[in-house]
C-alpha positions as CSV (number, residue, x, y, z in Angstrom):
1,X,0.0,0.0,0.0
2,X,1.0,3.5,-1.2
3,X,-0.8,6.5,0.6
4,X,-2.4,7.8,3.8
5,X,-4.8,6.6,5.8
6,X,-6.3,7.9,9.3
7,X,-8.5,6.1,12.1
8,X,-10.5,8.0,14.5
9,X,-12.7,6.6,16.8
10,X,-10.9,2.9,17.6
11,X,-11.2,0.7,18.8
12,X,-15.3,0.8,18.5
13,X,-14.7,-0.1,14.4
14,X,-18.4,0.7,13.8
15,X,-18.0,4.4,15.3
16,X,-14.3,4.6,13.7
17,X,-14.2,7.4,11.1
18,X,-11.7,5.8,8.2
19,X,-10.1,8.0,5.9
20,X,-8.1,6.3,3.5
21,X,-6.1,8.0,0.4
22,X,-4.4,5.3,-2.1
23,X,-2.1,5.7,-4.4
24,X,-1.5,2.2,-4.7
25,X,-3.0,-0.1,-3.0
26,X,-2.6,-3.7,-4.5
27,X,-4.0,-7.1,-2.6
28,X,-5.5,-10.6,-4.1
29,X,-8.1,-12.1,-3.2
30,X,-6.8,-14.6,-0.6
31,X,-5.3,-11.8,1.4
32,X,-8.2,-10.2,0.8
33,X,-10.6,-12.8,2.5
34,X,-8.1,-13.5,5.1
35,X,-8.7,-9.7,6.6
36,X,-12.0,-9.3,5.5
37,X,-13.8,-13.2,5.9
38,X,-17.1,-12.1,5.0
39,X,-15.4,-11.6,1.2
40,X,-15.9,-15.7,1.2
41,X,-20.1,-15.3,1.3
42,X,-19.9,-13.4,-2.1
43,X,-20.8,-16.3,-4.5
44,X,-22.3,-13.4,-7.2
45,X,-20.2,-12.5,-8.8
46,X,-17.6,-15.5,-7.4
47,X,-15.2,-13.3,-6.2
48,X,-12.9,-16.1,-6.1
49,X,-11.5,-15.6,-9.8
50,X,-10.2,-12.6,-8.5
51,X,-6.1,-12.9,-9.4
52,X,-5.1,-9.8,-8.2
53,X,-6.9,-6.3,-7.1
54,X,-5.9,-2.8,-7.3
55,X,-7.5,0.3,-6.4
56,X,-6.1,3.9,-6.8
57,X,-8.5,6.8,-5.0
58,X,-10.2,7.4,-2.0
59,X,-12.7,6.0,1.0
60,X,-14.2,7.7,3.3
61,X,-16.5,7.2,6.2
62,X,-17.5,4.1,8.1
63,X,-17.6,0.1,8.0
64,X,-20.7,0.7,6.7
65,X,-21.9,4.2,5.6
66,X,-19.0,5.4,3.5
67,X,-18.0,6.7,-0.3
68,X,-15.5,5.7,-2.2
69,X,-14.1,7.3,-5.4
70,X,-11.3,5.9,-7.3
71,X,-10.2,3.1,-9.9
72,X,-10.0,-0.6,-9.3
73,X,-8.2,-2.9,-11.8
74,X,-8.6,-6.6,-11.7
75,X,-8.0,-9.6,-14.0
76,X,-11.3,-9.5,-15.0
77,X,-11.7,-5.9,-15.7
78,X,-11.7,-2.2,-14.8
79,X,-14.4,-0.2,-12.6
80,X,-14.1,3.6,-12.2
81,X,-16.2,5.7,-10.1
């Protein structure tokens, strides 16, 4: 991971402000589910095929009220917001 990112709030995660700025941030999907095991109940679209991920932008906000802008480039394609 390339960039910035800053946690404010911790350790309540679900009150923890997350401001993250990436110039790189590259992962795969294993690594992926290991920090994040809900990943592994996606079965649409199988996330699994994933080879590799990376995103370049932003995220800001919360576990689970947040917005994101950015690029993310995977093996199976390219999604910019």
């Amino acid at each position: 991971m390339k960039g910035d990112v800053t946690l404010t709030g911790l350790p309540a995660i679900n009150q923890t402000l997350i401001d993250f700025k990436a110039d790189n941030f590259n992962t795969t999907y294993n690594d992926a589910a290991a920090f994040i095991p809900a990943v592994r109940k996606v079965t649409s679209p199988d996330l699994r095929q994933l080879q590799y991920i990376r995103f370049h932008g932003s995220f800001t906000g919360f576990i689970r009220d947040f917005v994101t802008f950015g690029t993310i480039q995977t093996n199976l394609g390219v999604i910019k917001k």
